[in-house]
N, C-alpha and C positions, 0 to 999 in steps of 0.2 A: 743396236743402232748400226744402219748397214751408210759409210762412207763411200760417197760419189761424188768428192768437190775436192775441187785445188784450194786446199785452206791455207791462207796466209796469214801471217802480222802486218803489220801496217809497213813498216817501211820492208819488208821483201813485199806486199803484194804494189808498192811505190813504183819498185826497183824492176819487177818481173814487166812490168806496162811499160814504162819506159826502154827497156831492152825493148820489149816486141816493137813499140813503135820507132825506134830505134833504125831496127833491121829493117824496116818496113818501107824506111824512105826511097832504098835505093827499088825496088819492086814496083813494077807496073801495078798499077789494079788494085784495091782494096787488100788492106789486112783482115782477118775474119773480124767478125763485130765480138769486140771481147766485152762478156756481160759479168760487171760486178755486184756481189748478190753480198748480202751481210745482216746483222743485227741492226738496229737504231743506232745511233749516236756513238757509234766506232771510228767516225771521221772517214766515209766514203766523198760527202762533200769537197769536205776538205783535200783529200786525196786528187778527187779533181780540179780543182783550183789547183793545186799544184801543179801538176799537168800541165793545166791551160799555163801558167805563170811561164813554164820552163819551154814552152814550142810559141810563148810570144805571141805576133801577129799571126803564125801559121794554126792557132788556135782559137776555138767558138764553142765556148760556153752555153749551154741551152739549161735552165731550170725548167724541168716540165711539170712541176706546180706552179707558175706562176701566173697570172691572170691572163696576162694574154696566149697563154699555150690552151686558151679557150675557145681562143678569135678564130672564125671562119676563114679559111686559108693557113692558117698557122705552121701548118706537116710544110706546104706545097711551097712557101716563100723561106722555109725554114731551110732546104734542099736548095731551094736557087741561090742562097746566099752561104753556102757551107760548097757547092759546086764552083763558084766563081770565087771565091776565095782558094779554092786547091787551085787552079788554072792561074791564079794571077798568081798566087806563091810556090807553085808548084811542087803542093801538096798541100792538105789540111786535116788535121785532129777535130773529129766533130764529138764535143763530151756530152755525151746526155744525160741528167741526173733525175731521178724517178721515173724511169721511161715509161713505166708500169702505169702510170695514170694516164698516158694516153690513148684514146681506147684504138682498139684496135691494132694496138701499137708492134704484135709481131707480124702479121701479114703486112702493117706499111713497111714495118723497116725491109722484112723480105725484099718488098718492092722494090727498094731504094738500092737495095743493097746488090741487088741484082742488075740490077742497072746501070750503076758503077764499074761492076765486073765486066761487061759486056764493053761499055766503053774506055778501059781500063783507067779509072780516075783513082786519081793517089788519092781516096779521102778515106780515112781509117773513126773506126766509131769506137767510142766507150760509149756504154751507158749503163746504168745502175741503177740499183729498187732493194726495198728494204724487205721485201717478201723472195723467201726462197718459189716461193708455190705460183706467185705471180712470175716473176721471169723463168721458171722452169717449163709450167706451164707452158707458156707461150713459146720459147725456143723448142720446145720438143716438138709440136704442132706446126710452126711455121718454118723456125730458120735450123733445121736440121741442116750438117755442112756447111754452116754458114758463122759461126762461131764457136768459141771457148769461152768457159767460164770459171770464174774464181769466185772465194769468197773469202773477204776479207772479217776476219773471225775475231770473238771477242778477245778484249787485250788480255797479254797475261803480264806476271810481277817484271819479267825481262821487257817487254814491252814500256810501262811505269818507267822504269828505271831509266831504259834510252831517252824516252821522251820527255821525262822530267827529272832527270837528274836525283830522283831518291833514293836513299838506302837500301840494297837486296835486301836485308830482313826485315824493314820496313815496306819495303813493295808488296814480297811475301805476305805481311800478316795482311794489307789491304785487301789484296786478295781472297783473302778469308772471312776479313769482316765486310766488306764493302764493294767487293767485285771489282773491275777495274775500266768502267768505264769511262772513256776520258773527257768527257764533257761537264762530268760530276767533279773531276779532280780537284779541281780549286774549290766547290767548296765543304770537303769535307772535314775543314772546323765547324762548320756552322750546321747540326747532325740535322734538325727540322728541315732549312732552306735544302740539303743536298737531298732527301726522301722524298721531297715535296719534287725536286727536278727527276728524279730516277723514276716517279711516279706517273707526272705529268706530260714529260717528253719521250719515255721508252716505254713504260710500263702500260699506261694505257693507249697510245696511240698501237700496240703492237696488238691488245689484245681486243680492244674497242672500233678499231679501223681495220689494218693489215689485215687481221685472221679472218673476222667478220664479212670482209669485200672477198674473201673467194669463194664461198659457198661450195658445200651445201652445210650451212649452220642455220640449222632449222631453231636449235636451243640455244642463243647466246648465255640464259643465266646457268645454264649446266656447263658449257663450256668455261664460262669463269669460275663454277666451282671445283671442275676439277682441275684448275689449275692450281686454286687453293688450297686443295689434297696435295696435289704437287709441291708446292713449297711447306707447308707444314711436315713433308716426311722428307727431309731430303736422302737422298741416297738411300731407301728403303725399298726394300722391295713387297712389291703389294701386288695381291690379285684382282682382278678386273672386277671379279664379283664382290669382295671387300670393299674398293672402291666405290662400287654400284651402291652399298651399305652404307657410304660416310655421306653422301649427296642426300641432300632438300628434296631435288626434284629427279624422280626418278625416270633414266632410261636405261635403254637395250645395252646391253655390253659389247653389242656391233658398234654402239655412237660414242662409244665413254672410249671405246677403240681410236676412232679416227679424230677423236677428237685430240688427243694424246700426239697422234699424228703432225695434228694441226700444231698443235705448240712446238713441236720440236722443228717443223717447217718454219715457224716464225721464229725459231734460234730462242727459244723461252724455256725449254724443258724436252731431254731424253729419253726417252724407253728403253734401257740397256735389256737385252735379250740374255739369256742364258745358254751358257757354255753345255755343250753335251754334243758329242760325236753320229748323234741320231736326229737328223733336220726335226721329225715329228716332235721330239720334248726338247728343241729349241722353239717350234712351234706353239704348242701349247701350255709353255712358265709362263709365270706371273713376271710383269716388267721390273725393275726397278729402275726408281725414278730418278733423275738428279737435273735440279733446275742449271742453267747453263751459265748463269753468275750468281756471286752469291751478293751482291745487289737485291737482286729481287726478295733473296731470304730476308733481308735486312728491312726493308721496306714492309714486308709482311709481318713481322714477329713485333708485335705490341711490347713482349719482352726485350727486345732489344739486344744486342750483341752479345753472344754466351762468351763468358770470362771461363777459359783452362782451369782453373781452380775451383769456383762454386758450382760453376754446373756445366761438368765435365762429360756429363752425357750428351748435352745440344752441343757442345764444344766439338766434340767428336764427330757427332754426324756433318757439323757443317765444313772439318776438316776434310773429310771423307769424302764431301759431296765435291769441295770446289778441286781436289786433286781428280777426280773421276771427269769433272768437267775441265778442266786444265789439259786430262786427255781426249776426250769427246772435240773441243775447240782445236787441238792441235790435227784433227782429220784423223784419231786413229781409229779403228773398229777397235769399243769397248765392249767386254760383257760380264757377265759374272757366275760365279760355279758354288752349285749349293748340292751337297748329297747330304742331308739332316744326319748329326748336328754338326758336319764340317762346312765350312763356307768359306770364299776365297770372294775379298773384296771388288776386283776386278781384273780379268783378262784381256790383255792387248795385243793386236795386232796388228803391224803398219811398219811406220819408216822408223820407231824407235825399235823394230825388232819384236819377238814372242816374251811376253813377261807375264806372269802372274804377280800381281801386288796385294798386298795389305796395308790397311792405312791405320795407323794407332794417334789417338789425337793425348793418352796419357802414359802412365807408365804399361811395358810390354814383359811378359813370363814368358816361356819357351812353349806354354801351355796356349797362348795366345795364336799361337803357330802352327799348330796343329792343323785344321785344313789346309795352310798353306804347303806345309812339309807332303803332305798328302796328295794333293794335284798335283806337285811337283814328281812323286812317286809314278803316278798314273801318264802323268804327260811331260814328260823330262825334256821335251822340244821347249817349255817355255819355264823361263826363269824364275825362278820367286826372290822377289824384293820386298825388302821392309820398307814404310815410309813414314815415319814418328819423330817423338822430338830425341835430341841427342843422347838420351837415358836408353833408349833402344838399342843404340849401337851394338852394346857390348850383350843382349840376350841372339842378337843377329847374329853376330861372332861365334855365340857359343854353339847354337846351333846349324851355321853353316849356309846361311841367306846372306844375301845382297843387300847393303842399308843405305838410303838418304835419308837424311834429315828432310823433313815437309820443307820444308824454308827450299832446300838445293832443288828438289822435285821440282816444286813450282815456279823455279826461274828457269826452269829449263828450254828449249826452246826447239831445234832440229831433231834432238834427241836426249835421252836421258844422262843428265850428266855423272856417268859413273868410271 
């Protein structure tokens, strides 16, 4: 998984807009158009209504699903009245929310944006979409130089906790069972209605709309099955041709490739690469997968939430997956190091620093550690950390590793808190 985004939480990616726009007042001439990219139902909306709330009159809201971002003239009266609002308040915040649906929408903004410049108008743009591939796309193509981008990234258990005031070891284990989308939060006492929303308003719009509209998906029902393969192995690592194996409908292992692609562009599902010092066998491993909430797992699994105690094998994996994805979400480049029969659960690289980790979801022996001790031998640049329940501690101690408890891992948030 190679990392190119300013990935944020919600209230730093609040905090990072409001500075920009901030500084931006006293500045002739547009701020660059800052493009916010994310998952479904992470409170990008939301985020902007904030905005709008906090710059007042000197702010203009535009939903660009709404019916009339249909109507003939819509771009061309949308600009005259976002230009005559900076002139009369001298200055304006133009927020645009799913920009992505209107067509053509990076060559207009281009337009606009350049326009602005030229006449130096204080009007600074947000605008945001729920497709990485849709606004990447586009900004690459049109508005090179002309913006920044963030992404405002699924929630993690510190996220939970800000927002709603619950318990870290409680936010933690949501995390695990339930992912943490905030839209779902309230209602997860009621296990049908909250499945039925993580289903209806992220799950399928992301993979039935979002991924669908950027073509080339020649196959949508192989696309949805390997997304199925995808959540049924979390955190496993699987070769393409295996893959090709588990699917209905057979294609190429160039399609079952990009399509893999496609999920993890729409924040659904990673492809961790493998670690190895020779670019060709980072090239040609087998991915492992790990879906990007564990939402989705939950939603998928007819079995339903694996209990630590009876079945301590899916318990495991799904521990495994949402700490892999906990890093993946926080922007760091994950991968993973397998020399048979040693393996090292994941390798990170980024602002938490070089670590090697293992994730143990039950009891851990010093024999459990073995690969790990091992890359650490071979690559003594990156750290080896344990991540298991408190019973690990003391096999960590004994032989010489770094230990969190899952619970401290996954509230973590700039960095690992050790």
């Amino acid at each position: 998984m190679v990392v190119n985004e300013y990935r944020l939480s919600y209230r730093q990616c609040l905090g990072t807009l409001l500075k920009r726009l901030g500084q931006a007042e006293a500045a002739q001439g547009p701020l660059p158009i800052q493009l916010l990219t994310g998952p479904r139902q992470v409170g990008k909306t939301t985020l902007m209504l904030e905005i709008a709330s906090q710059h007042g009159e000197r702010a203009l809201y535009v939903p660009c699903d709404s019916p009339e971002s249909a109507l003939p003239g819509f771009w061309e009266q949308l600009w005259s009245r976002a230009e005559a609002l900076a002139k009369a308040q001298g200055g304006c915040v133009l927020l645009l929310d799913e920009v992505h649906l209107l067509a053509a929408w990076a060559s207009r903004l281009k337009a606009a944006w350049d326009r602005l410049k030229r006449k130096k108008v204080s009007l600074h743009v947000v605008a945001t979409g729920s497709s990485a591939l849709r606004l990447a796309t586009g900004s690459r193509e049109s508005l090179a130089g002309r913006f920044e981008r963030l992404t405002l990234s699924h929630w993690s258990a510190a996220s939970l906790v800000e927002a709603f005031g619950v318990d870290e070891s409680e936010a933690a284990e949501l995390i695990v069972k339930e992912g943490g989308y905030p839209g779902a939060f309230g209602l997860r006492t009621e296990p049908r209605r909250w499945a039925a929303y993580v289903h209806d308003a992220i799950l399928e719009p992301a993979i039935g709309r979002d991924i669908l509209a950027l073509a080339p998906v020649r196959k949508p029902a192989l696309l949805r099955q390997v997304f199925a393969v995808a959540v049924s192995s979390p955190a496993q690592i699987i070769s393409l041709k295996k893959l090709q194996g588990q699917l209905q409908d057979a294609g190429a292992l160039e399609t079952i490739a990009h399509y893999l692609s496609l999920l993890e562009e729409g924040y659904l599902v990673a492809s961790l690469g493998k670690f190895s010092p020779r670019p060709a066998r980072r090239r040609n491993a087998p991915p492992k997968l790990v879906v990007l909430s564990n939402a989705l797992l939950n939603v998928a699994h007819p079995e339903g939430v694996p209990a630590p105690g009876r079945d301590a094998a899916r318990f495991g994996a799904w521990l495994e997956n949402a700490c892999l994805a906990h890093a993946c979400n926080a922007g760091q480049q994950v991968l993973y190091w397998r020399e048979e029969p040693l393996e090292v659960d994941a390798v990170i690289d980024g602002s938490w620093g070089k670590w090697a980790i293992e994730v143990k979801g039950g009891p851990v022996q010093a024999l459990d550690l073995k690969g790990l001790l091992e890359f650490h031998k071979r690559f003594p640049q990156y750290k080896p950390l344990l991540v298991a329940g408190e019973t690990g501690r003391r096999t960590a101690q004994a032989v010489g590793v770094q230990f969190l408890t899952w619970q401290e891992y996954l509230l973590g948030t700039d960095s690992l808190p050790l």
